[in-house]
N, C-alpha and C positions, 0 to 999 in steps of 0.2 A: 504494500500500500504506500502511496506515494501522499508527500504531505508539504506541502509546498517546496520547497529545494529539498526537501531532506528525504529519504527510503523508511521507513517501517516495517520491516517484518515482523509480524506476529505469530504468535503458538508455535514457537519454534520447538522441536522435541529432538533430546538426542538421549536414546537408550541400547544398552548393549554393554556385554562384558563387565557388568556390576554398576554400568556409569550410567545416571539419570540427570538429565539436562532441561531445563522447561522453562520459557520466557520469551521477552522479546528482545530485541535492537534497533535501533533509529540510527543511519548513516548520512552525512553529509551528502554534497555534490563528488567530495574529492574520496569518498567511499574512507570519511574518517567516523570515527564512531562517534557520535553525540549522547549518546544514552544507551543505557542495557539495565534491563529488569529479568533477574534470573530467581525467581520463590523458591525456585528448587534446582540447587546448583551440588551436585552429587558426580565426581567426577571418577569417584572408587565405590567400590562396595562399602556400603555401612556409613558413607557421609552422609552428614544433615546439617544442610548448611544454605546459606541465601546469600544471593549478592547484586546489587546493586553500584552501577554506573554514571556518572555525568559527566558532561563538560563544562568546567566553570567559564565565567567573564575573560581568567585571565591562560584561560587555554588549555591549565590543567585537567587531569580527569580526573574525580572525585570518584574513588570505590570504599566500598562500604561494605562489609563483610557480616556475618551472623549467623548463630549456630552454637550445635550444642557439640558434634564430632565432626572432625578434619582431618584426614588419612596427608600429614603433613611428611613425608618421609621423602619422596622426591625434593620437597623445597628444602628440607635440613640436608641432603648431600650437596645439593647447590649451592646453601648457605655455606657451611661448610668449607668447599673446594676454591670459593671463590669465583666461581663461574667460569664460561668459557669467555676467548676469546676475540674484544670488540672487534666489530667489522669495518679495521680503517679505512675501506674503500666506498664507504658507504656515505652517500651525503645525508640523508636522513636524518634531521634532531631525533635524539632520543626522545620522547614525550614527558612530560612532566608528569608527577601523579602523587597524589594526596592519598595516601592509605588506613585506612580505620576498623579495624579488627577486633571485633569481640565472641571468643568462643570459649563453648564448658572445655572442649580437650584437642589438644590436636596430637594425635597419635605418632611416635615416634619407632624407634628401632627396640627387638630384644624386652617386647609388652611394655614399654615408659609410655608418659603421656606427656605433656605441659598441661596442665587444668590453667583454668581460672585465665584463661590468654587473653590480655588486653592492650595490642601493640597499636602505635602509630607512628607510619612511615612517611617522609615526602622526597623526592626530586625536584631536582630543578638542574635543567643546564647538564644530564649527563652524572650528578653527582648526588650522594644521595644529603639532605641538606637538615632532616629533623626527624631522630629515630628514639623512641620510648618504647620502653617493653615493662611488663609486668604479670606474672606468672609463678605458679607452684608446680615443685618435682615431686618424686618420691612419700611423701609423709610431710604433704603440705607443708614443705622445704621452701622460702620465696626465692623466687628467678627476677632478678634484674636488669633492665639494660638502659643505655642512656648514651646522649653523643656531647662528649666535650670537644670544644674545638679554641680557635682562638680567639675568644671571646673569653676563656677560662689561663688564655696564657699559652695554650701549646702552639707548637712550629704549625701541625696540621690537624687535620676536622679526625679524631676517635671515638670509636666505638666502645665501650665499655660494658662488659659482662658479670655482675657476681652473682655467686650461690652460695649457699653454704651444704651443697650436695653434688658437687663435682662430681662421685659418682655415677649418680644419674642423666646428669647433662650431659656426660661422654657416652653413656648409652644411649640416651633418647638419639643423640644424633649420629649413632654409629659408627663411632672413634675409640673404644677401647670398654669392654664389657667387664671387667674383671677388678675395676677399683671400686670400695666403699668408703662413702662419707669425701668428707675434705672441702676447706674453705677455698671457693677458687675466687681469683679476680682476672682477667682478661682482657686487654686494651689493645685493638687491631685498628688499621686504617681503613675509614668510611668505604667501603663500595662506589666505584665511580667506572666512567667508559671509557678513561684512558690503560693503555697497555703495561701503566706502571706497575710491579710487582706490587702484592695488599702486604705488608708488613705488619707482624704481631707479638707480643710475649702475654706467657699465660703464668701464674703464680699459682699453686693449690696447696696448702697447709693442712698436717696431720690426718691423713688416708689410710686404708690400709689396701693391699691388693693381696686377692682372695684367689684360691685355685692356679696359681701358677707354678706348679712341681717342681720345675727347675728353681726359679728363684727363693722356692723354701727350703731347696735342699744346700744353696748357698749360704742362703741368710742362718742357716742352723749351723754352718760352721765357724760362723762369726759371733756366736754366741746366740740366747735364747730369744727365737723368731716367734714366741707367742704359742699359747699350748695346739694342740688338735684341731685343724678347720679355723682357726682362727686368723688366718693369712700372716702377714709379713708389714710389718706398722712402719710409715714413713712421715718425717715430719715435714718434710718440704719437697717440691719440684718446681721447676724453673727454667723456662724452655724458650729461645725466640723462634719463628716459624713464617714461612712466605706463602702466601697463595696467588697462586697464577693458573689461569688455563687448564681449571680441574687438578690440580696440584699440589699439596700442602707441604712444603719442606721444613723439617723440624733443624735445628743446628744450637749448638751453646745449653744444650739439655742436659741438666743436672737434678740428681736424688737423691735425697739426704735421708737417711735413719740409723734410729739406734743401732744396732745389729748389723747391716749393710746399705750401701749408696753405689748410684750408677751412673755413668752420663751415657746420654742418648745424642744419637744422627740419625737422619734420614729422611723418608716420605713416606706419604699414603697419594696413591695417584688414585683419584676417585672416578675417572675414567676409565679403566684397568681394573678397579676395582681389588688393587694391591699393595700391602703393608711393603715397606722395606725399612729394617731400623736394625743398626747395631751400638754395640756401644763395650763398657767394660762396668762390671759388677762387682763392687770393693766390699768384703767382708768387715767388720770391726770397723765400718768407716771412720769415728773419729781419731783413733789412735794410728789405724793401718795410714790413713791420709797425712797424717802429723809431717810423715818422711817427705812429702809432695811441695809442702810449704817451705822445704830449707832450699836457699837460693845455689843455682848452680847443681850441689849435692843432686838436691832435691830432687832435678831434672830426669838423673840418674837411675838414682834409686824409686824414686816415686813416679814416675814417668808423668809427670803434668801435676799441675796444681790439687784436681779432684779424680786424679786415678790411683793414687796408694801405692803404697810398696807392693803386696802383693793381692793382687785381681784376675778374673775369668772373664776373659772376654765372651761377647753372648753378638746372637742374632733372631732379629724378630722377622718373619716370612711370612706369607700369607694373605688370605682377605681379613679385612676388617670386623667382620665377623666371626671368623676363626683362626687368629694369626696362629704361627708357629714358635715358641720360644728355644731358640740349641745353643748349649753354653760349649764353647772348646776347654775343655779340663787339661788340656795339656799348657794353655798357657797361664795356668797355675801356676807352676815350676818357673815360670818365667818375670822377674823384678823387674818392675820398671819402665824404663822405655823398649827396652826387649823385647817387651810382651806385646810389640807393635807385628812383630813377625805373625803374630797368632792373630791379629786381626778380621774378622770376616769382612770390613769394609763395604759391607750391605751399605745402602743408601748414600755413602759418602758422597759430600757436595765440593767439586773441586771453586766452583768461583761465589765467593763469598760475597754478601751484600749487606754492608752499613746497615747497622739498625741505630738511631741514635737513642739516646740514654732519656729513660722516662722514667717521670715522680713517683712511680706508684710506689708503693708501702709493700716490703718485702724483697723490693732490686735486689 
């Protein structure tokens, strides 16, 4: 139905393969969209959700979201990977868009949920320019999110993330299923459509990580890793990481606990849909690491600042949902920087990228 310049379709219906679609659209001349009314916007099995469209005065599109379940697991790998690759050849503005989302749950990886989701997103120009989140994990645990930028004093526009159930938030979004609890905080660069790599560091404080064989059988030789089922207790992690073009590169990752600590490299290519991370797993960490910190010596016998005197190099393989953990035990035997020979160099990144130095609480 045609309505003065502008198109209407109405009772539009798309059903199949769990997905229920129902509404209409209004299109301009230039077949841009002025409006969508969808009551029943069900794109998975088991959505219940509504959405609504418009185009403002100043060109942006107004969406507006609602509902009680959202099968969100496509948009958390997106989220995630940092998306793919803008299309520099492309003249095209990116469209602007004002986002406003309220739902009872939006469904993540490994049975997690986000309840209680109350986000608002905008663009403008390419970049995303005004992001609030607010939301419950695991045992109505809150989810934060907020954008500092400079306005608050920093170099560039941040995304900011905390929980106090790290945990969960690494499962809901299919990054690592096997840690409980832990305070995380998270400060990455805004989402935008230039090519430049998203730069991030993530902090998590006092976790434990549960079901990992190898790492218990480590951490028990460093002394006592917690009785039966009770995993392996860590007070700290601390990781900087890039996202590009489905990409998440880990580098500068460090593990701190009583009983043992590790540093981490590498990626998760969300593309591929593959883990690659190694690193070295230091027994007795604060004592065995002592040797690391003498200058010169140190270099020697400790091989780096947080690899200790003597450590097991490990690698992590696999998808994301079922990595692999192999520890080499032969580079037990081996002090120091030696123990570079037993290497599995999973993931290793040879060209390095400046992260510059942020305020947060726990650097």
């Amino acid at each position: 139905m045609k309505k003065g310049d502008s198109t209407r379709l109405e009772d539009i219906t798309i059903d199949g393969a769990g997905a229920s679609i129902k509404g209409s659209v209004e299109l301009d001349q230039s077949g841009d969209l002025v409006n969508a009314n969808f009551p029943t916007y069900s794109p998975s099995e088991g959505d219940k959700t509504s959405i609504k469209a418009e185009r403002g005065n100043d060109g942006a599109l107004k969406v507006t979201m609602r509902g009680d379940v959202f099968d969100g697991r496509g948009f958390l790998k997106g989220a995630m990977s940092g998306g793919k690759e803008p299309d520099t050849k492309s003249k095209a503005k990116p469209p602007d868009f004002d986002i406003d989302v309220k739902l009872g749950a939006v469904a993540g990886f490994y049975g997690e949920a986000v309840r209680s989701v109350d986000a608002k997103v905008s663009r403008r120009n390419g970049t995303i320019s005004k992001f609030n989140l607010t939301g419950k994990l695991g045992r109505d645990t809150m989810l934060t999110g907020d954008m500092r930028g400079k306005t608050q004093g920093a170099a560039r526009d941040l995304i900011f993330i905390e929980t106090n159930d790290a945990g969960a938030l690494l499962r809901v979004t299919d990054t690592y299923s096997k840690m409980i609890g832990g305070q995380l905080a998270l400060a990455m660069d805004a989402p935008s459509t230039d090519s430049r790599p998203k730069e991030g560091l993530v902090n998590i404080r006092n976790f434990t990580v549960k079901g990992e064989a190898s790492l218990e059988r480590v951490a028990a030789s460093g002394g006592p890793a917690g009785g039966q089922n009770s995993g392996v207790s860590f007070t700290r992690l601390r990781a900087e990481f890039v996202r590009q073009n489905g990409l998440m590169t880990v580098r500068e990752g460090l593990v701190q606990g009583p009983s043992i600590g590790a540093t981490i490299e590498g990626n998760i290519d969300y593309n591929a849909n593959q883990v690659r991370m190694s690193g070295t797993f230091v027994p007795m960490y604060g004592l065995n690491n002592m040797f690391g910190q003498i200058p010169v010596v140190g270099l020697f016998l400790g091989g780096g600042s947080n690899e200790g005197l003597f450590g097991v190099t490990y690698e992590v393989v696999g998808t994301p949902g079922a990595p692999v953990l192999r520890v080499n035990p032969l580079s037990a035997i081996a002090p120091g920087i030696t123990r570079k020979i037993f290497d599995f160099g999973t993931g290793k990144q040879n060209n390095q990228i400046e992260f510059p130095n942020q305020n947060n609480n726990g650097n």
